[in-house]
C-alpha positions in Angstrom: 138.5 134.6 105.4 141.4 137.1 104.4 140.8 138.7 101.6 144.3 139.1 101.1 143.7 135.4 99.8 141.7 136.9 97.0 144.4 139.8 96.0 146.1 139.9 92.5 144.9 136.6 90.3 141.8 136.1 88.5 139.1 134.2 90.5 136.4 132.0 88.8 133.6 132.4 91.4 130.4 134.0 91.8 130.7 137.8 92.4 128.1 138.0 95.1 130.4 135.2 96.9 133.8 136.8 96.8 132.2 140.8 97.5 130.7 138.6 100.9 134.6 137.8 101.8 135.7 141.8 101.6 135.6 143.9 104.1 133.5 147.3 104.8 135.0 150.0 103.2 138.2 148.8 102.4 138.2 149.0 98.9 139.3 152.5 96.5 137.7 152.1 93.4 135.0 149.5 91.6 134.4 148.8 88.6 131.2 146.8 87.2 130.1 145.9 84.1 127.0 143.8 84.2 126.2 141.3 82.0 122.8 141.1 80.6 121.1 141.4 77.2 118.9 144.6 77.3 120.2 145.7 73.8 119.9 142.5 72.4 116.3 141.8 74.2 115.3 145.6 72.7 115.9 144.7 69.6 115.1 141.4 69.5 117.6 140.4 66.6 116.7 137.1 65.2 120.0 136.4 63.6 122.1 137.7 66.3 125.7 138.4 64.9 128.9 136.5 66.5 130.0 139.0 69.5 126.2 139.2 69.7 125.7 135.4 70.6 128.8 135.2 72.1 127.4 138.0 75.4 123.9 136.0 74.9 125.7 132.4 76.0 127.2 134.4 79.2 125.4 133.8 82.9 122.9 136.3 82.7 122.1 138.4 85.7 118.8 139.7 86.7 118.0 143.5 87.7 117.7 141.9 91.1 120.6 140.2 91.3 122.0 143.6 89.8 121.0 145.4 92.3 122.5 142.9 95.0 125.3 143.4 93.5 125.6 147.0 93.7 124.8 147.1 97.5 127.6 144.8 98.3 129.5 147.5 96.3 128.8 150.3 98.2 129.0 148.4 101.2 133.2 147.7 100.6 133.8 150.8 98.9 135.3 153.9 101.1 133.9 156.9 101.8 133.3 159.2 98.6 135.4 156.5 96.4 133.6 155.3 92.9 131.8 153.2 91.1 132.4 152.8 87.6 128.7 151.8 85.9 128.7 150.3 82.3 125.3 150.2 80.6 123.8 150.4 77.6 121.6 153.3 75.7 118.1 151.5 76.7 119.7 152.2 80.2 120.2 155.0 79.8 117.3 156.6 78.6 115.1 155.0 80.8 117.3 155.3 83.8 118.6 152.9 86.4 117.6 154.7 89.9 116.1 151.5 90.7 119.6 149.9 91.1 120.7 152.6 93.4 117.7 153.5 95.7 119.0 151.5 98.7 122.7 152.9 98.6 124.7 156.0 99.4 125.4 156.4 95.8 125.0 159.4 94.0 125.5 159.8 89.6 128.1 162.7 89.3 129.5 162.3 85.9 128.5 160.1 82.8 131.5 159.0 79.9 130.6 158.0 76.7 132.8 155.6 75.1 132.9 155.8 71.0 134.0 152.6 70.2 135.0 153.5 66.3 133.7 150.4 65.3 129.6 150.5 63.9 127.9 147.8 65.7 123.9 146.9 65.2 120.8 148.9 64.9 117.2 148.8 63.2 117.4 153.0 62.7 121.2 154.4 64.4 123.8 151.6 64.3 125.3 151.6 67.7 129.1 153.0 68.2 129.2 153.6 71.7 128.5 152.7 75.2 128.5 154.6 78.6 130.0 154.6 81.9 128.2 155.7 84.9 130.4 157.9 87.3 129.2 157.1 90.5 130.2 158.2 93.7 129.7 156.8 97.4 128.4 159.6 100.1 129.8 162.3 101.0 129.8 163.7 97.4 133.3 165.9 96.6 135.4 166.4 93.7 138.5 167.6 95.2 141.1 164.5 96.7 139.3 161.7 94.9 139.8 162.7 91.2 142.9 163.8 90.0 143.2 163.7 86.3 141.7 166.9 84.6 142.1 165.5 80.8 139.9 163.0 81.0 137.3 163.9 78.2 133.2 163.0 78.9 133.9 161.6 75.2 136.5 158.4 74.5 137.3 157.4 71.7 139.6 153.6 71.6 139.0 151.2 69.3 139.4 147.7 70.7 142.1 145.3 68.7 140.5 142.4 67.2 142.8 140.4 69.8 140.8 142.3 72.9 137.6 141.4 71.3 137.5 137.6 70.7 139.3 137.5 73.8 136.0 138.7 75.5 132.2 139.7 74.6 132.4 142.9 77.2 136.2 143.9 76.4 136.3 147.3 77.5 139.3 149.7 76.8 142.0 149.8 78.5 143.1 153.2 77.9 139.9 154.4 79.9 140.3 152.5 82.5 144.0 153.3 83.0 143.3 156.9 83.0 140.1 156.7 85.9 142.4 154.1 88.1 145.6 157.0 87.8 142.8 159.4 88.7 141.0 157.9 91.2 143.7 155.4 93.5 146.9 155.6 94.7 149.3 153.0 94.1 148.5 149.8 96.5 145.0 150.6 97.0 142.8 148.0 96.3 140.2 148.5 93.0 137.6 145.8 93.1 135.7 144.3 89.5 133.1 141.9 90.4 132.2 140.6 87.1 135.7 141.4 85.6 135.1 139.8 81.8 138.7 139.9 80.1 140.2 140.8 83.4 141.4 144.0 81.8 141.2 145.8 85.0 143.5 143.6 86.1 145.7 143.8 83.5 145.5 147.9 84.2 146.5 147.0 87.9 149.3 145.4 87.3 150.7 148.3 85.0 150.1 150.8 87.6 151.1 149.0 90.7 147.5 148.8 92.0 145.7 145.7 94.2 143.3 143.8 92.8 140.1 141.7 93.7 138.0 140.4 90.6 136.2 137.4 89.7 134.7 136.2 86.1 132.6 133.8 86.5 132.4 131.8 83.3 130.3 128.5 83.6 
């Protein structure tokens, strides 16, 4: 099939489906946010709060299905282009290699987002989560990032709007700033398990092609 079909409107299929339709190395920047519970497992919250039980009724995914995932990403990404990683502190700390051991991809950077909002915690209350710069082989800097204010810190506070709308909204502003620096208007920027469809939303602004799916039952 063409994936121009899937171009520019919010699919409701599975992501491992629709990144088996795209083609290799056609696509300029990913973004993927997975959806699983390893805070929430962690910590093992009886009384889970409403955002909280709202990402606990979502299709979870496995580390193995995970990891499929990420192959088919670095499979249709181009050469040196990025993958955009969002995981949690447990992640973090104890390090997701596994994920990446059978791809070309390499970590290069690491973002923190500071949410301004105080979410849950038995000790620290959680106010941030992190993005995962990762880059496809061959590793450079120079051509395939082109913003130079882009702090390792960002701080955006989602609207209340942005968060009922979605329990993974992610900010805008962020993404914004790493599609400017990292595509060039009509390249395509792929988000597999695309939430709010915020990426999307960031395409559109900045005259960018894009292939996303949420599936949501």
């Amino acid at each position: 099939m063409d994936q121009g079909t899937f171009l520019n409107q919010p699919l409701n299929i599975c992501g491992l489906e629709l990144l088996s339709q795209i083609q290799n190395e056609s696509v300029a920047l990913a973004f993927f946010d997975p959806q699983y519970r390893g805070v929430l497992d962690k910590m093992k919250y009886g009384n889970e709060g409403e955002r909280q039980k709202g990402r606990s009724e979502l299709v979870q995914m496995s580390e193995e299905i995970i990891i499929e995932f990420i192959k088919e990403i670095d499979r249709v990404l181009k050469k040196s282009a990025y993958l955009m990683l969002w995981i949690d502190k447990f992640h973090l700390c104890e390090g997701v290699q596994k994920w990446l051991d059978k791809t070309s991809f390499q970590i290069v950077d690491l973002i923190t987002w500071d949410k301004q909002r105080m979410g849950m915690g038995y000790r620290t209350r959680r106010q941030s989560e992190y993005l995962l710069v990762l880059q496809k082989k061959p590793i450079k800097a120079k051509g395939t990032w082109n913003l130079h204010n882009i702090r390792d810190i960002w701080s955006e506070k989602l609207s209340q709007e942005e968060i009922k709308l979605h329990p993974h909204s992610k900010p805008k502003g962020l993404q914004k700033a790493l599609i400017q620096s990292c595509t060039k208007e009509g390249d395509i920027v792929l988000d597999p398990a695309a939430g709010s469809f915020s990426v999307f939303e960031c395409c559109k602004e900045l005259g960018r092609n894009f292939i996303g799916t949420n599936l949501s039952n």
